[in-house]
Every structure is written in structure tokens, then in C-alpha cells.
C-alpha positions, 0 to 999 in steps of 0.5 A: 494539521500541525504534526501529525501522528501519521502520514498517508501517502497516495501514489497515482497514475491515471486515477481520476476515477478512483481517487474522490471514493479513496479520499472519502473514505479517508476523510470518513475515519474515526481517527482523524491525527494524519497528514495526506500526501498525494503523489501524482506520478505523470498522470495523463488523465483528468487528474488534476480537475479531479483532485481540485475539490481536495486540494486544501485537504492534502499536500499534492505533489507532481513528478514526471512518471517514474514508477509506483516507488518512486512516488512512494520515495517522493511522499516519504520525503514529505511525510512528518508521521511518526506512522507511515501507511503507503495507500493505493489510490483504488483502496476504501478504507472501512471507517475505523481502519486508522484507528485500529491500526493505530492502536494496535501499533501503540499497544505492541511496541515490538511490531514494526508494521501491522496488516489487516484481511481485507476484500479485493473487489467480491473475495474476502482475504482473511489472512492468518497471524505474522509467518516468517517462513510463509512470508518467504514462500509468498507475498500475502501481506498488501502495501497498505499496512501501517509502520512505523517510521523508525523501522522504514528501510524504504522502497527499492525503486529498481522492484517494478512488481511485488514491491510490497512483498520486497519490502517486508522481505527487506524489514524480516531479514533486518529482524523486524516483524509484523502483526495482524490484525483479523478484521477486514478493513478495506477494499481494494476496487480492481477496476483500473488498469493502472493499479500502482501495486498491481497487487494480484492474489495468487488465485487469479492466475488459475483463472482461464479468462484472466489477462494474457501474459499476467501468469508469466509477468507474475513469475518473473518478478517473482524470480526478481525477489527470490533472488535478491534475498537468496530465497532461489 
């Protein structure tokens, strides 16, 4: 599509698996004015036969393995949107996501971004209208929201974990805010050990059977953010 109002970017490693549902529930949306970046970040898996059905539906990109933002950093590069929505690739998006989004960017012109509730695999996050003082305190608000272009300050690719969350600290201490959008419009599917974001609720470190040192990966990075942006 010649330019295209929005650009999806895809970062991926390893994910042969979950990559066909993600595109799928692309191809599926009731808006349809985008462009699909695909950044295949050194994957050692089946990727590339499972991306080949796909191949003349989207622009795919291959680098050796750098990181989740670097290969968001190569997709932006390529990108063209006047809209971006950084997509994990073990997303599903609901049918009418794109087009919620959309509208909503266009009908408030002083959201630099907006985000939705959203379910990560059997629990429902239904999350709360933008909070600047709770944005500081904790990162609720996923990686795959929609921002405008103008207002993308990029990704740090020295942040390993919480990079989302280093991202709208970023744009909130530029003066840029969020708007939320409650209704729940996709579904993370945490089944692959390779998660790009490796987003996790909060919650799930109260588990007892959650993985081993997960609590305490957790609070380094988290250390990592409050002290970049004086929050410590």
C-alpha cells in the first residue's frame, strides 16, 4: 500500500510459532491503511519457512541478534506511518483494535499515544485512564499501544527489560501524555520463552511456582529505570 497512514512493526526471535496467529489477526482488521514491518532479530528457529506464506503481504527485514529495541530501531527506520504500533509477535489483536485506535488518536489531538485493557493469556487487565504519578510508580501501560510519529523519542537500546516503560517515562518527562482506551483489544499469548518484551504483570511475581530468579531480574531492571529518570 502506497503510504500508508500506519506502520506495525514486528520484532522477533524465535518465534515461528506465534508469528501466522499475530499476522492473521492483522490481516483480519476492519482497518486496513497500514504498512507491516517484520524485523527478524537473528532467529535460529523455523522462522523464515514460517514467514514465507506472508512475504509478499509485508516488508521483512533480517539482522543479527541485537535485542527487542534494536530491531524495533531497524523497523522505525523503514517505517513511513504518520502512526507507529510496536506489535510483539505473541500478540492477537481483536478485529477492531486498529481502527479503535486510530480514531481515537484522530479525535484527541493532545494524546501523543493511546493504550487499551488487554487480557495476557487467562487474566483480563482492565487498566485505568492516563496517571502520571502512577506511571512513575509502575509500568501498566504494554509496548503495543499506537503514537504518533511526531511525538516518537525512540527507543533506548542500552534498556534490556522494561523497555516500554523507559519509553513513556521518556515521552512524560518530554510533556507528552497518553489516552486510554477502555476496552479490551488484544491478547498477549505468554507461551514462548523468547518474549521480545518479556512483559510480565506484577502480579505474577507473587506466584510461588513462577520461574526462578524472575523476582529478582525484575527489580534490577527496575532499579535500571528509576534511576535513569530520577525516580530513585
Amino acid at each position: 500500500m502506497d503510504n500508508p497512514r500506519l506502520s506495525i512493526i514486528i520484532p522477533v526471535y524465535n518465534h515461528a510459532d506465534e508469528i501466522g496467529p499475530c499476522l492473521e489477526s492483522i490481516f483480519k482488521q476492519t482497518y486496513q491503511d497500514f504498512e507491516i514491518i517484520v524485523v527478524n532479530d537473528g532467529s535460529t528457529d523455523n522462522f523464515n519457512q514460517a514467514i514465507q506464506k506472508y512475504k509478499d503481504k509485508i516488508i521483512l527485514i533480517n539482522q543479527e541478534n541485537r535485542g527487542a529495541n534494536a530491531a524495533r530501531s531497524r523497523g522505525y527506520e523503514k517505517s513511513t506511518g504518520e502512526f507507529l504500533l510496536f506489535c510483539d509477535a505473541d500478540i492477537i489483536m481483536g478485529p477492531d483494535m486498529l481502527d479503535a485506535m486510530v480514531q481515537s488518536l484522530d479525535n484527541r489531538p493532545e494524546a501523543s499515544y493511546v493504550y487499551s485493557s488487554f487480557k495476557f493469556g487467562w487474566k483480563t487487565f482492565k487498566l485505568w485512564p492516563f496517571d502520571p504519578d502512577k506511571l512513575k510508580l509502575m509500568n501498566y501501560i504494554h509496548t503495543t499501544s499506537m503514537i504518533r510519529r511526531n511525538d516518537f523519542p525512540g527507543f533506548d537500546e542500552n534498556i534490556k527489560r522494561l523497555q516500554d516503560w523507559d519509553l513513556w517515562l521518556t515521552m512524560l518527562e518530554q510533556g507528552k501524555k497518553g489516552w486510554w482506551i477502555d476496552e479490551v483489544l488484544f491478547t498477549v499469548k505468554p507461551r514462548h520463552k523468547h518474549n521480545m518484551s518479556e512483559w510480565v504483570p506484577s502480579f505474577m511475581y507473587k506466584i510461588p511456582w513462577f520461574k526462578p530468579g524472575a523476582v529478582k531480574k525484575f527489580e534490577q531492571a527496575k532499579k535500571v529505570i528509576l534511576k535513569k529518570h530520577n525516580l530513585a
